[in-house]
C-alpha positions as CSV (number, residue, x, y, z in Angstrom):
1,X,0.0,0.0,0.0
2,X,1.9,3.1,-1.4
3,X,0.7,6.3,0.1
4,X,2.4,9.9,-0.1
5,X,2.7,12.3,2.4
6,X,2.0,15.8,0.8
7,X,0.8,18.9,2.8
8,X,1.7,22.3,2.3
9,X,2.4,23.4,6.1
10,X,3.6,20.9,7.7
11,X,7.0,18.5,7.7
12,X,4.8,15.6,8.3
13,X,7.7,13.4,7.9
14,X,9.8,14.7,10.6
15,X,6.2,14.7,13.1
16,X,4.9,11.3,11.8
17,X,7.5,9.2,9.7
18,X,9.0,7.2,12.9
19,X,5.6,6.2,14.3
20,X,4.7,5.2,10.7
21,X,7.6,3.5,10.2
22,X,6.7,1.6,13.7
23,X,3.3,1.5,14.4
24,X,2.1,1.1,10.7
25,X,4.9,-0.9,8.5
26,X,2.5,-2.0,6.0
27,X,1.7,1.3,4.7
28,X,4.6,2.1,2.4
29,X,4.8,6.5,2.7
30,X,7.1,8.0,0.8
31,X,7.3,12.1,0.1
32,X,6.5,13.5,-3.4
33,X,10.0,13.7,-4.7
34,X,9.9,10.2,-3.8
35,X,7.6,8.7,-5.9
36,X,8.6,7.1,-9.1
37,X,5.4,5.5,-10.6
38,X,2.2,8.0,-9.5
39,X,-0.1,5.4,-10.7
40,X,0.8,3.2,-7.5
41,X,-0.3,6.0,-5.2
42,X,-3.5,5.1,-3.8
43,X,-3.8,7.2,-0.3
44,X,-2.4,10.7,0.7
45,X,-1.6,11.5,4.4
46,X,-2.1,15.6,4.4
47,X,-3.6,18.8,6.8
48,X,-3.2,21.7,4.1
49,X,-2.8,20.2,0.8
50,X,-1.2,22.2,-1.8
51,X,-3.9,23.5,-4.8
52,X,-2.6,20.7,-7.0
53,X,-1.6,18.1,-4.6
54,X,-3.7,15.2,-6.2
55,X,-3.3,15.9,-9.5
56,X,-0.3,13.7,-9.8
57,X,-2.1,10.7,-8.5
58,X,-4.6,8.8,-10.8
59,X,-5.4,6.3,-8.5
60,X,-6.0,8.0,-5.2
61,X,-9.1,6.6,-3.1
62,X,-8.3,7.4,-0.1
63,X,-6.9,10.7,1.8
64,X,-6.3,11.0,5.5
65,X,-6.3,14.5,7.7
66,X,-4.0,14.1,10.5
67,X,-6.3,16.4,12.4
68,X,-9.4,16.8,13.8
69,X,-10.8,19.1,10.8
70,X,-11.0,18.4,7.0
71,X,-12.3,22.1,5.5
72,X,-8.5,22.3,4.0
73,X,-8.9,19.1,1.9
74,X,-12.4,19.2,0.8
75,X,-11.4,22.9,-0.9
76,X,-8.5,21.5,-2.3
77,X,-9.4,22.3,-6.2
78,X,-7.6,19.3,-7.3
79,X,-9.4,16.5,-4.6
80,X,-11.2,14.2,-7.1
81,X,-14.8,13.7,-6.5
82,X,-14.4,10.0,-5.8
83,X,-11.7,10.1,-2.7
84,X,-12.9,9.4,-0.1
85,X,-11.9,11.6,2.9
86,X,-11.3,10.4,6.7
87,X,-10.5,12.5,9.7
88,X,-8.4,11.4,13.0
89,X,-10.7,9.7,15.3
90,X,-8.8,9.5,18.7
91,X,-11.2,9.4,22.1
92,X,-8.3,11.8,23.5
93,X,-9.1,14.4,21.0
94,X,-12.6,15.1,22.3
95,X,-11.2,14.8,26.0
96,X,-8.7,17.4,25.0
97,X,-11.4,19.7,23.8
98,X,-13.7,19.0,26.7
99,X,-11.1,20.0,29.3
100,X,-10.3,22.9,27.3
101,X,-13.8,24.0,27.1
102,X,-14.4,23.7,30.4
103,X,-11.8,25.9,31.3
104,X,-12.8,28.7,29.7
105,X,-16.3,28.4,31.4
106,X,-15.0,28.5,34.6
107,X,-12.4,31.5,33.2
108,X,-15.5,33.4,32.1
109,X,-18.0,32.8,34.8
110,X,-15.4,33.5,37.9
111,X,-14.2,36.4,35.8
112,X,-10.3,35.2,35.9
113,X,-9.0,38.2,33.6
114,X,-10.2,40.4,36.4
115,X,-8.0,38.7,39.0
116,X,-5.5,38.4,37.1
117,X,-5.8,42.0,36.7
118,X,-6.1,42.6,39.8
119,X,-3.0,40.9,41.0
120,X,-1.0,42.7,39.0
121,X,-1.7,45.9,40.9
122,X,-2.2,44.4,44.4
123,X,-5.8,44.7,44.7
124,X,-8.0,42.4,47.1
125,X,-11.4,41.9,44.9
126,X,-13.5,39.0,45.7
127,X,-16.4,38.1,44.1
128,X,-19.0,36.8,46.6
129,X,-22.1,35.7,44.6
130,X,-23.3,33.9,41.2
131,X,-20.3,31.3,41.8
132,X,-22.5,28.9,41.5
133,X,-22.4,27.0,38.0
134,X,-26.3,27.3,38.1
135,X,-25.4,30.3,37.4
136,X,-24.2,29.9,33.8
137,X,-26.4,28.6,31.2
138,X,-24.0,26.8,28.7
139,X,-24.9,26.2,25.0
140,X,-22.9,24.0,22.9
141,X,-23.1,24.9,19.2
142,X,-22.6,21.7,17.3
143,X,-23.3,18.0,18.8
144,X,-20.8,15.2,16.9
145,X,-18.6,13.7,19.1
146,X,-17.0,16.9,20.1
147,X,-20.1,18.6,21.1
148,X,-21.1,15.9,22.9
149,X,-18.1,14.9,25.6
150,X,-17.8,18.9,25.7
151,X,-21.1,19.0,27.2
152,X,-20.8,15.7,29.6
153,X,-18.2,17.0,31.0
154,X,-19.7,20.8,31.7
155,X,-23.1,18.2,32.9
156,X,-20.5,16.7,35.6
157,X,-19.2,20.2,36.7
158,X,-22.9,21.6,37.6
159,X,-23.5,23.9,34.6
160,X,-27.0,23.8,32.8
161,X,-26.3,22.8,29.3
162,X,-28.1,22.9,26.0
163,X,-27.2,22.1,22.7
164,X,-28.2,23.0,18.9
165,X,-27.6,20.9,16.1
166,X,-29.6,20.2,12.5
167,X,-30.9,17.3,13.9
168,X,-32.4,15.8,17.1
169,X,-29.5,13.2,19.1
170,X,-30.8,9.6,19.3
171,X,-30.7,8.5,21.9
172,X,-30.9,11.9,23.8
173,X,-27.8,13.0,26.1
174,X,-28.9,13.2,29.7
175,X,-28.8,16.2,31.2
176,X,-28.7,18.2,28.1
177,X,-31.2,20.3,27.0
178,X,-31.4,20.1,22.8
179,X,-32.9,22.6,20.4
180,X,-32.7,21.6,17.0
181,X,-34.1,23.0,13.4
182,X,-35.2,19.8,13.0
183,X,-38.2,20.8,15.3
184,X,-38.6,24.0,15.1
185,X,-38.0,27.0,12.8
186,X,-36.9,28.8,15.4
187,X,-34.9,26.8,17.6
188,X,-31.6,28.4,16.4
189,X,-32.7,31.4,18.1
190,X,-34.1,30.6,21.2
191,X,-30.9,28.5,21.9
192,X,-29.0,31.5,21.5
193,X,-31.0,33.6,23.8
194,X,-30.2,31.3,26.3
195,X,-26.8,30.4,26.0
196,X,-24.7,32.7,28.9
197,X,-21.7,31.1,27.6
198,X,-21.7,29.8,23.9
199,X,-19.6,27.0,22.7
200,X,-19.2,26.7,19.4
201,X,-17.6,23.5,18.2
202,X,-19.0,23.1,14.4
203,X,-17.3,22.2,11.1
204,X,-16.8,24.7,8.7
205,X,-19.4,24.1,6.6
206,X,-21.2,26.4,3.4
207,X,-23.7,26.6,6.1
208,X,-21.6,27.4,9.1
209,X,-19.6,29.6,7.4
210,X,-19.9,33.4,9.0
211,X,-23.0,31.7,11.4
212,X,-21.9,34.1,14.1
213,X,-21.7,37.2,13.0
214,X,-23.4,40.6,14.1
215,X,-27.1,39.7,14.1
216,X,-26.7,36.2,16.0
217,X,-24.4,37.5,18.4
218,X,-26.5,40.1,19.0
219,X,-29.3,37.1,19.9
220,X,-27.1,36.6,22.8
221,X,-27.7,37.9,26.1
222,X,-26.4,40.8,27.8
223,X,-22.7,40.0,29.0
224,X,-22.9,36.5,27.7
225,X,-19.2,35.3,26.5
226,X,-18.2,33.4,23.1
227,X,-15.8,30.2,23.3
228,X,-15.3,29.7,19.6
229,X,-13.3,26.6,19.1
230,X,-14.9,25.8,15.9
231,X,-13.3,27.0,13.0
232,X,-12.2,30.2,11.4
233,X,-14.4,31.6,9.0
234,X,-17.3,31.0,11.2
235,X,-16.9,34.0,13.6
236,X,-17.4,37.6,11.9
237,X,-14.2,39.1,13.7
238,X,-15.1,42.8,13.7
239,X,-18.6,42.2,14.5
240,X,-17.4,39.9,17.9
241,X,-14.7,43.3,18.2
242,X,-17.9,45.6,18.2
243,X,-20.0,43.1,20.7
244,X,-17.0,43.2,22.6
245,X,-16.4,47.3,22.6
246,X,-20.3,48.0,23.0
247,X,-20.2,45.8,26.4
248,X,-23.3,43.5,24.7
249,X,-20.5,40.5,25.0
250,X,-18.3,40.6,28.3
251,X,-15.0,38.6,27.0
252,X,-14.5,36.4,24.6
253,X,-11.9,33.0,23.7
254,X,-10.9,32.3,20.6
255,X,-9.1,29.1,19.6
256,X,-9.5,29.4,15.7
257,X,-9.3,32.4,13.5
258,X,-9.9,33.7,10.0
259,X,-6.2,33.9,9.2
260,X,-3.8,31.6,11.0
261,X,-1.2,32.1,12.4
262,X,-3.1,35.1,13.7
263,X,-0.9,38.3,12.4
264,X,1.2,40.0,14.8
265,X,-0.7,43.3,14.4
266,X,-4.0,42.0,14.4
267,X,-5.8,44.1,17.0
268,X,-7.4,40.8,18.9
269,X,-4.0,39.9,20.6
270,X,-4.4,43.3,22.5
271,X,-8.1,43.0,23.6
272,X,-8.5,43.1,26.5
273,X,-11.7,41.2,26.2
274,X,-10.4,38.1,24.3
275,X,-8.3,35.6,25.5
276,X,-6.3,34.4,22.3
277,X,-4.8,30.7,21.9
278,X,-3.2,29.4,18.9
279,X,-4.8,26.6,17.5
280,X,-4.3,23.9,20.0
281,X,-7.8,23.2,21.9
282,X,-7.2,19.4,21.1
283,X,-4.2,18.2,18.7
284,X,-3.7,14.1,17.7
285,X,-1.1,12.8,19.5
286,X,1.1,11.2,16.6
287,X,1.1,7.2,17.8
288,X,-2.7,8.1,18.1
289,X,-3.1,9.6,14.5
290,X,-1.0,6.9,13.0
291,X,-2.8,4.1,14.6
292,X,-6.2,6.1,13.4
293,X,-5.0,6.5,9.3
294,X,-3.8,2.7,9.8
295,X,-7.1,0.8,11.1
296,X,-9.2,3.0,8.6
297,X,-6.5,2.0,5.5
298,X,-6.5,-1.4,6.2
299,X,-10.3,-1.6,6.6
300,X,-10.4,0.0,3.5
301,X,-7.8,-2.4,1.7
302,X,-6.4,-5.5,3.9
303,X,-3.5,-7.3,3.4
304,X,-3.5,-10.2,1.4
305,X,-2.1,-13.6,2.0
């Protein structure tokens, strides 16, 4: 099974080629410049896949993300329509982005940024009521497997959480209250007018693409606070800047922007609203990643005898 590794930001040999060469010996991965017959390509290993990464590769079924998200190689211009396309699935990914979450709750509702304010200039604040996580009404925008541990674990801390997705979970998540468009035309918004603290955790999708932007984060409520650990392209930037300055929005994290890295001049590093961190709510552990691509590949094609 000859696969190539080809992405356009990464050195995914120098991150993944031991554990392949460990953990996955059957699959034969060699980079570009490596390949001497194209034809006996049949599976790419990628993130962000140059424009015409595939066009080389007649015989390509199969291409693996080694991350959570695939929105890089589903716009590659040169994916052919029949590839099929396979994300990471690693239990520790969704842990990752559950305890992640769920410390940015707690940073918002006990208002950390003030402390940490506050320390700096040796003031004694405390803040004696709404500690309570009945306090905070959580909403978690998106309920895959993400969504879903992301809100068991807020369920386990005390917090009132509710979720929105296109359609209704089967069987339903205890403890989690679910609005969905599935039901109701206007489920999106009511879900919003309740969320204190919103989570967002969707795919970039031509549907989720700029969902929160000025007139849905206005359907928040007063002082609520945006976690958006979705991806970029989904949050309007200068609208969430305005929410913030205006006061309607009271701080804000943000895990995934519209440019990445995030440009050193870009005036969200310096808000003093928004607590700014690069791309890393969950990231594959490579043995884990490896051992994902592998399983799928060789369900896909098995050895022969």
């Amino acid at each position: 099974m000859i696969g190539v590794l080809s992405c356009s930001k990464l050195d995914l040999r120098d991150i993944y080629g031991a554990h392949f060469e460990t953990l996955a010996p059957e699959l034969d991965l060699r980079l570009p410049h490596e390949i001497d017959r194209p034809e006996d390509v049949t599976f790419m290993v990628t993130f962000a896949p140059a424009p015409d990464a595939f066009t080389p590769y007649p015989n390509i079924r199969a291409v693996y993300s080694i991350g959570a998200g695939v929105d890089a190689i589903t716009s590659c211009p040169s994916l052919p329509s029949t590839v099929a396309v396979h994300r990471v699935e690693d239990p520790d990914q969704a842990r990752q982005m559950a305890g992640f979450a769920a410390f940015h709750v707690v940073w918002h509702h006990r208002n950390m940024g003030d402390c940490l304010a506050n320390q700096k200039i040796g003031h004694w604040q405390r803040q004696l009521t709404g500690l309570s996580p009945r306090a905070r009404r959580i909403g978690v925008l998106g309920f895959g497997h993400m969504g879903r541990t992301v809100a068991k674990a807020l369920v386990a801390l005390g917090y009132p959480v509710a979720s929105y997705s296109r359609s209704c979970p089967n069987p339903s998540e205890n403890g989690v209250t679910h609005y969905s468009s599935q039901n109701s035309a206007g489920a999106f918004d009511d879900f919003l007018a309740q969320s204190d603290i919103l989570i967002n955790v969707l795919p970039l999708t031509d549907q989720t693409r700029g969902i929160l932007g000025a007139e849905n984060l206005a359907k928040l409520p007063q002082g609520a606070a945006l976690i958006h650990l979705g991806r970029g392209g989904q949050v309007d930037e200068a609208a969430l800047m305005d929410a913030l300055d205006r006061g309607h929005l009271s701080g804000a994290s943000l895990d995934v922007f519209d440019t990445e890295p995030l440009p050193t001049d870009h005036p969200l590093w310096r808000h003093q609203k928004v607590f700014v961190t690069p791309h890393v709510a969950c990231i594959c552990e490579p043995p884990a990643a490896v051992l994902s691509i592998r399983r799928t590949q060789l369900e896909r094609q098995p050895l022969t005898a």
